[in-house]
N, C-alpha and C positions, 0 to 999 in steps of 0.2 A: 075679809079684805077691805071691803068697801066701807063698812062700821071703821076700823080701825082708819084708813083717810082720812075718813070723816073724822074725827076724834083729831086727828093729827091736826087737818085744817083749822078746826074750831080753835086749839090751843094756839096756834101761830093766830089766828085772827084774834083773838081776846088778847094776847101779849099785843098785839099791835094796836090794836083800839084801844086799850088802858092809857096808852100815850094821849090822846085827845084831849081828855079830860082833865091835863096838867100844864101846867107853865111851863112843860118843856115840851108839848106837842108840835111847834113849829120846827125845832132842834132833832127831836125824834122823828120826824117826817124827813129833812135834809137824810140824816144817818139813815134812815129804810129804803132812802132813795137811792143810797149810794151803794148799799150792799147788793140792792133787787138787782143792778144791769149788770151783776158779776154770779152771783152765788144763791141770793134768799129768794124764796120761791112764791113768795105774796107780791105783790106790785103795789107802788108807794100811794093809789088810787084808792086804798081801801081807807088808812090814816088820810089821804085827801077830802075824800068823801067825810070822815068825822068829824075833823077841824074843821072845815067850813059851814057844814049841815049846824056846829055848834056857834059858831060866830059869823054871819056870812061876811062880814065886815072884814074876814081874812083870806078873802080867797085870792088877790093878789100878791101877798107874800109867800101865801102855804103855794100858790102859783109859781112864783119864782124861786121859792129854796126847793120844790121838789124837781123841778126842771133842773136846776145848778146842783142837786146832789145826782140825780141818774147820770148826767154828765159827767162829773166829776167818777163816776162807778164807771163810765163806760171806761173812761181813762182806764182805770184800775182794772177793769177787764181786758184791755188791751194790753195792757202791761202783762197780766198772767200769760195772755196767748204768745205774746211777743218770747217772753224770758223763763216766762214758769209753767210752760206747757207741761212739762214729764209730772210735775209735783201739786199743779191745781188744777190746771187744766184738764186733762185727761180724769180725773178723779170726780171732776164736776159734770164733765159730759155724761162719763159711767153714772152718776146716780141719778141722773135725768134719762138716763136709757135714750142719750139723742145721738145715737152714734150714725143713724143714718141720718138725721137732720144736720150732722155735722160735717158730713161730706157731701151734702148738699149745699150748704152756706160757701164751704170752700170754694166748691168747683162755683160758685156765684161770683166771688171776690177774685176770685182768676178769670172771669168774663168782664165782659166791656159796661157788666148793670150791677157792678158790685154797689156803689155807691147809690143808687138808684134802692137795692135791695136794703142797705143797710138803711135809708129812709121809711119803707115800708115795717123795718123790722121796729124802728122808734118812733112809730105812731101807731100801728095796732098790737091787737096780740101775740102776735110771733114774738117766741121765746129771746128778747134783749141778749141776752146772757151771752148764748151761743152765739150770739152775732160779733157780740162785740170781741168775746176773747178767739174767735176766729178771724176777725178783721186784724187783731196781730200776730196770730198764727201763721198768716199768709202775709202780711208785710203791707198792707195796704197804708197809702199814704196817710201819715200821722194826723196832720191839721185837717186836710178832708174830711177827713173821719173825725175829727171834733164837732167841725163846721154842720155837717149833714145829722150829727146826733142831737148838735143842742136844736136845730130847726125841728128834729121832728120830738122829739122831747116837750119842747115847750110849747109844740101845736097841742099835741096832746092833751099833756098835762093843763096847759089852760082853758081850751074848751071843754075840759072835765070842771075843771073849778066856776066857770061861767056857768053852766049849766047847774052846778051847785049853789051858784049864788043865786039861782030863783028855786029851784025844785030840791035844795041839800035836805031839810029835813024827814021830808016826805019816803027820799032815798034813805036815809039810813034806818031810819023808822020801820019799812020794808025787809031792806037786812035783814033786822034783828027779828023779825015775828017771823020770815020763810028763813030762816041759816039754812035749814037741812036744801032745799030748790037752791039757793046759791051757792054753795058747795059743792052742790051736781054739776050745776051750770061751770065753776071755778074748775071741778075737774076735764071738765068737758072741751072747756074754750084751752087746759093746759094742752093737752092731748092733741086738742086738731089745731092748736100753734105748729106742734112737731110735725104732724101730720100736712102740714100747709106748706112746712118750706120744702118737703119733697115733692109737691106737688108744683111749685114756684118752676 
């Protein structure tokens, strides 16, 4: 079981790193940012970490299109929750096995610190995904919920790119010689995501 992750991981990470190293790495960052706050299960941090560690001279754009594509994903996760709950939504939660993290976000967004949660959910690791197409599941005001996603999106995403612009090579460098330690760690930091908004 855990050989096969692993393996699973590896492949989604090498399709997404193969992006860096092409003229369309900034474009392929936008697109991975916008699928990650709805559906794909890597975070757009891994291609951020590439692009930059390979040029640092780009961490304020690969900054700003990956921040403007998870936003732009959140949208499109709220859209599912709002309209395509029975047909994506529920389908996405089932394969993340987050059905108790999803009636935990709920009953968060029907409390007075939905918005407050939905901040914590787009600046650490707590699962983006189920936040977002739960924020239209329950009906949570539209623009707020843009507003609170790009702040914590872009805290994010930029102090990961800042920090890449002094220490990117060293980090990806790292990566690539421990994958098997980061993979552990990637399952690990998935798991007690889910495991955190129950306890939130």
């Amino acid at each position: 079981m855990i050989g096969a992750l692993r393996r699973w991981i590896r492949g989604l990470y090498d399709w997404t790193m193969k992006w860096a190293d092409t003229r369309h790495g900034l474009a392929a960052l936008f697109g991975i940012a916008i699928i990650e706050s709805s559906v794909f299960p890597i975070p757009p941090d891994v291609l951020l970490i590439a692009i930059v560690a390979a040029n640092t001279k780009r961490w304020l754009p690969a900054a700003l299109l990956c921040s403007a594509g998870s936003v732009v994903g959140a949208m499109i996760g709220y859209y599912i929750g709002s309209a395509l709950m029975p047909v994506l939504g529920d389908p996405i939660i089932a394969f993340y096995h987050a059905e108790g993290a999803w009636q935990t976000v709920v009953d968060k967004y029907n409390s007075d610190v939905g918005l407050l949660f939905l901040l914590g959910a787009a600046f650490t690791p707590l699962p983006f995904k189920v936040a977002t197409i739960a924020a239209g599941a329950t009906g949570i005001a539209f623009w707020p919920f843009v507003g609170v996603s790009m702040v914590g999106r872009a805290l994010r995403f930029f102090l990961v790119a800042l920090l890449l612009r002094v220490y990117g090579a060293p980090i990806r460098a790292a990566i690539e010689k421990h994958f098997d330690t980061f993979a552990i760690a990637f399952l690990v930091l998935l798991i007690a995501g889910f495991a955190a908004i129950k306890l939130l």
